[in-house]
C-alpha positions as CSV (number, residue, x, y, z in Angstrom):
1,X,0.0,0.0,0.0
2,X,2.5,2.4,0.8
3,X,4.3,1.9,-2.9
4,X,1.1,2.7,-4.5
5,X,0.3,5.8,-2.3
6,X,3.8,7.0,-3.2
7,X,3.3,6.2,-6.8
8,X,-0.2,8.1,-6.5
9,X,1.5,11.4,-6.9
10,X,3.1,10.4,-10.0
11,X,0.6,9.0,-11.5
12,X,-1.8,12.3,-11.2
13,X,1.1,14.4,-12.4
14,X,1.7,12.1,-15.7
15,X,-1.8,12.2,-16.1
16,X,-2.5,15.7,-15.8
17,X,0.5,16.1,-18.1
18,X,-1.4,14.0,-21.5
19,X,-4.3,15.6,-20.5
20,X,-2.7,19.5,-20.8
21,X,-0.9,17.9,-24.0
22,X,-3.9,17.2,-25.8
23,X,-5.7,20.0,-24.6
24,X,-3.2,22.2,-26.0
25,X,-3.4,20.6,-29.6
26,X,-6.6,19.0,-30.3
27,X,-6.7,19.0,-33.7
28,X,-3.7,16.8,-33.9
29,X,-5.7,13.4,-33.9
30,X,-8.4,15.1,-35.7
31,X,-7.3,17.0,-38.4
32,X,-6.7,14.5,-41.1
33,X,-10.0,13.6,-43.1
34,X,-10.2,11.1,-46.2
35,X,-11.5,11.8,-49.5
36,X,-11.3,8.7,-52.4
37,X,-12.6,9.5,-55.8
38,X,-11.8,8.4,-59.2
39,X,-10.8,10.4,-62.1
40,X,-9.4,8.2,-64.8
41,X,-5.6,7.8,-64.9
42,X,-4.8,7.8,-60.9
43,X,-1.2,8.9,-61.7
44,X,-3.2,12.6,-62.9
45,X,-5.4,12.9,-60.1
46,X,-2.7,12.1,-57.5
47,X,-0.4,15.1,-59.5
48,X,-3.5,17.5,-59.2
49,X,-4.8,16.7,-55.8
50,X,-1.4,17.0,-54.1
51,X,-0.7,20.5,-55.5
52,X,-3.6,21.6,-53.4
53,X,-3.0,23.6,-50.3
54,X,-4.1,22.0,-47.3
55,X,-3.9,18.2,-48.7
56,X,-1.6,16.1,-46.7
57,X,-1.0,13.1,-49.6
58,X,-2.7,11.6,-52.2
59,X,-2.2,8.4,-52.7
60,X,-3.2,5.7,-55.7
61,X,-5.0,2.2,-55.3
62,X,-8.0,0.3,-56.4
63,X,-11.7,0.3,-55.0
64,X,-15.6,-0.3,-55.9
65,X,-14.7,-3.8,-56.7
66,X,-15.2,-7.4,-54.9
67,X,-12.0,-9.2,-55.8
68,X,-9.4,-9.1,-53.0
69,X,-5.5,-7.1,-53.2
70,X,-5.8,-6.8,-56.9
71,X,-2.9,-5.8,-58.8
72,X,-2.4,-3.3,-61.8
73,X,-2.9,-6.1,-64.8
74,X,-6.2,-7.3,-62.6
75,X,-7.8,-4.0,-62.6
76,X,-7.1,-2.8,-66.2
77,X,-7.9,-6.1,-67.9
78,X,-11.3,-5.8,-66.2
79,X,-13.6,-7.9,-64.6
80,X,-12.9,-6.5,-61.2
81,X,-15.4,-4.3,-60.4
82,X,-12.5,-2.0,-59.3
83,X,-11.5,1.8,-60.4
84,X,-8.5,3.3,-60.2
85,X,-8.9,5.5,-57.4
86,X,-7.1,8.4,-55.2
87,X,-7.5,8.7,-51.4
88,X,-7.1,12.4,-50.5
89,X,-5.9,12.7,-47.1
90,X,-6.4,16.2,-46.2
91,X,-6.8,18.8,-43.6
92,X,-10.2,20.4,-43.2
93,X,-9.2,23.3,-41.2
94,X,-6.8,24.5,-44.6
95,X,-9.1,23.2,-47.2
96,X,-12.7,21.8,-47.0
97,X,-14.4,18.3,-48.4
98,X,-16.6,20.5,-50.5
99,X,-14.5,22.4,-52.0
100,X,-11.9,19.0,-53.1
101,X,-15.3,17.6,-54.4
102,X,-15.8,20.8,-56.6
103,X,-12.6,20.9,-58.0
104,X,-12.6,16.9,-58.8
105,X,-15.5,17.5,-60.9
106,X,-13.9,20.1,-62.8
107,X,-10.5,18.4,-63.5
108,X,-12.2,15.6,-64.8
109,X,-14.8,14.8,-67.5
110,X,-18.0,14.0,-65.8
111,X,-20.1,13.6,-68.8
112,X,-18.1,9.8,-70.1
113,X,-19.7,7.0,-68.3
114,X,-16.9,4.9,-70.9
115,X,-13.3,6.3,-69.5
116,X,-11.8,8.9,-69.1
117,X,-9.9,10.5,-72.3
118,X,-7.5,8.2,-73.2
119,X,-8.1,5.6,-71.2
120,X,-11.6,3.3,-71.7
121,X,-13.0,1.0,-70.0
122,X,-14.6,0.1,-66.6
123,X,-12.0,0.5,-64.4
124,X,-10.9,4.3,-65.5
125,X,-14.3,5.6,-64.5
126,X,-15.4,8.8,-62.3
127,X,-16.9,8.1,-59.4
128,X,-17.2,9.7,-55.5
129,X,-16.8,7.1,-52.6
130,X,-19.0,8.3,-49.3
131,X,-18.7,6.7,-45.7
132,X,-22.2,8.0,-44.3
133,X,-24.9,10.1,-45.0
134,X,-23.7,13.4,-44.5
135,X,-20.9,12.6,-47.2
136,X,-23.6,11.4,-49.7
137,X,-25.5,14.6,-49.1
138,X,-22.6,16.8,-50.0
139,X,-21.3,14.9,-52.4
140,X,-24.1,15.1,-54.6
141,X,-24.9,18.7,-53.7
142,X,-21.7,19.4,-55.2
143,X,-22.6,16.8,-58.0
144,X,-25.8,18.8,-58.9
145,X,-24.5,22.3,-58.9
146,X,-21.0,20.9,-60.7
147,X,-24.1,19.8,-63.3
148,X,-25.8,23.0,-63.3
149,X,-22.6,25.1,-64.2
150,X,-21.5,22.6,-67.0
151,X,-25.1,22.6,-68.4
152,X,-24.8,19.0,-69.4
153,X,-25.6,15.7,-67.5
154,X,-23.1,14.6,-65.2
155,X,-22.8,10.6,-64.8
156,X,-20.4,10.9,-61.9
157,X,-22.0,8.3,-59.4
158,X,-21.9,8.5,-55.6
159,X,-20.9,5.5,-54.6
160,X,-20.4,3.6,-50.6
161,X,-16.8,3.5,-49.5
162,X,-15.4,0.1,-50.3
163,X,-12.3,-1.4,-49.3
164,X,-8.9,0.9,-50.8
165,X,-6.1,-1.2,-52.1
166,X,-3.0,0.4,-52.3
167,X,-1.4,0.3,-55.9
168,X,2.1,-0.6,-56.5
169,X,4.6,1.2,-55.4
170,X,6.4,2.1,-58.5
171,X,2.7,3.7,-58.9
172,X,2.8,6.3,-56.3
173,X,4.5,9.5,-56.8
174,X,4.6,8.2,-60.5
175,X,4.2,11.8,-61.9
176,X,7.6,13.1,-60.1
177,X,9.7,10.0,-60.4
178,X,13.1,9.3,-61.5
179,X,13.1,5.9,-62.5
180,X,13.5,5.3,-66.1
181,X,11.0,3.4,-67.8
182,X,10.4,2.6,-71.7
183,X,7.8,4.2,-73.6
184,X,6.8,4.4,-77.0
185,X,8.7,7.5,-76.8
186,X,11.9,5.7,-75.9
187,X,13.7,5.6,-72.2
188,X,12.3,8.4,-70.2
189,X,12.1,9.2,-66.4
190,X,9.0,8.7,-64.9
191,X,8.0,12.3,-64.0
192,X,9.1,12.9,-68.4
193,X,6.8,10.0,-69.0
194,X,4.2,10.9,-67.3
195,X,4.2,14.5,-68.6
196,X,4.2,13.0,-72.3
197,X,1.6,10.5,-71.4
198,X,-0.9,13.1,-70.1
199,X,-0.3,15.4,-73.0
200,X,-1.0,12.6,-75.3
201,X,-4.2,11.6,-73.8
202,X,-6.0,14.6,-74.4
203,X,-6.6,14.9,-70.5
204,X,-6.0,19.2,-70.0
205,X,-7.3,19.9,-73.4
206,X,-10.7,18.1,-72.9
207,X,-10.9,19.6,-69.3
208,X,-10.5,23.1,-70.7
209,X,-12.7,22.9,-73.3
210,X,-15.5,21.4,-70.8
211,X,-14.7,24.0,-68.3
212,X,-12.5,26.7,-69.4
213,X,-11.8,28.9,-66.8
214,X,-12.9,27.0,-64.1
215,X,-10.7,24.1,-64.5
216,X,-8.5,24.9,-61.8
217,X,-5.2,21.9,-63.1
218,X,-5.2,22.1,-66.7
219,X,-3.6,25.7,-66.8
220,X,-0.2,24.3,-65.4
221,X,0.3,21.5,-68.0
């Protein structure tokens, strides 16, 4: 007893200490919020999306689907059920859910229910992944006014949250990359590759023509 009635003291002071601690920054374990869409390509989106103030990382995977730690050849040979999709982590005190949901509308093309640009198929896709409710409401408030200022039908669906897969490494980052990797171009660094690829595609130029001065990524490619 009389250990644990000098240990008393300590305790209460160690206490108090984690308590002033998270007092004094509450935000810490709070401030990081989630937001997965997809927008085609997830190389592009992941470029965009982490030139944004107040996003912490982007970072690329797979999701929507059923079949289990899919890999890259899985996904884009089809049959998956999965897009290639960004999780946005981001801070909502510097930048707010609503306003990464209205400019992911207007970096993509939101009118193709077949692809996006280049790139056809199931798995390159736009769609909005909600957790609850409350997401689902704004995500399609945003959905409806993005449809209002474009003038044309926007097939963007709001989807539940499924499980995220993480792409491939050599994925991530792919747009500022180093590695050199063969393209019908010939040997290139990734970040070269990528800028080539997304040039090629048609991604900025169909933006800008859907949105023109709105588009708030294709002015810096």
């Amino acid at each position: 007893m009389r250990v644990l009635e000098k240990l008393k003291p300590f305790v209460l002071t160690s206490l108090i200490a984690i308590g002033l601690v998270a007092h004094s920054n509450p935000a810490r374990a709070q401030a990081t919020e989630v937001l997965t869409v997809a927008g085609g390509c997830f190389w592009c989106v992941e470029s965009d999306f982490e030139s944004v103030p107040g996003v912490i990382e982007a970072v690329s995977g797979y999701t929507g689907g059923k079949t289990q730690n899919p890999t890259y050849k899985d996904v884009t040979r089809g049959g998956t059920g999965h897009y290639e999709a960004v999780q946005i982590a981001f801070n909502p005190t510097k930048v707010s859910r609503k306003r990464l949901l209205e400019l992911f509308f207007r970096s993509v093309d939101p009118t193709d229910a077949g692809g996006q640009f280049c790139d056809r198929g199931d798995s390159y896709r736009t769609a909005i992944f909600v957790s609850n409710s409350e997401e689902e409401a704004l995500a399609k408030e945003v959905k409806a006014e993005a449809q209002h200022a474009l003038g044309q039908n926007i097939v963007t669906p709001v989807l539940e949250t499924r499980t995220f897969y993480k792409a491939e490494d050599y994925h991530q980052d792919y747009y500022k990359g180093q590695s050199l990797v063969f393209t019908r171009f010939g040997p290139k660094r990734q970040a070269e590759a990528y800028k080539r690829y997304r040039q090629a595609c048609g991604r900025d130029a169909r933006v800008a023509k859907l949105w023109g001065s709105a588009a708030p990524f294709a002015k810096g490619h």
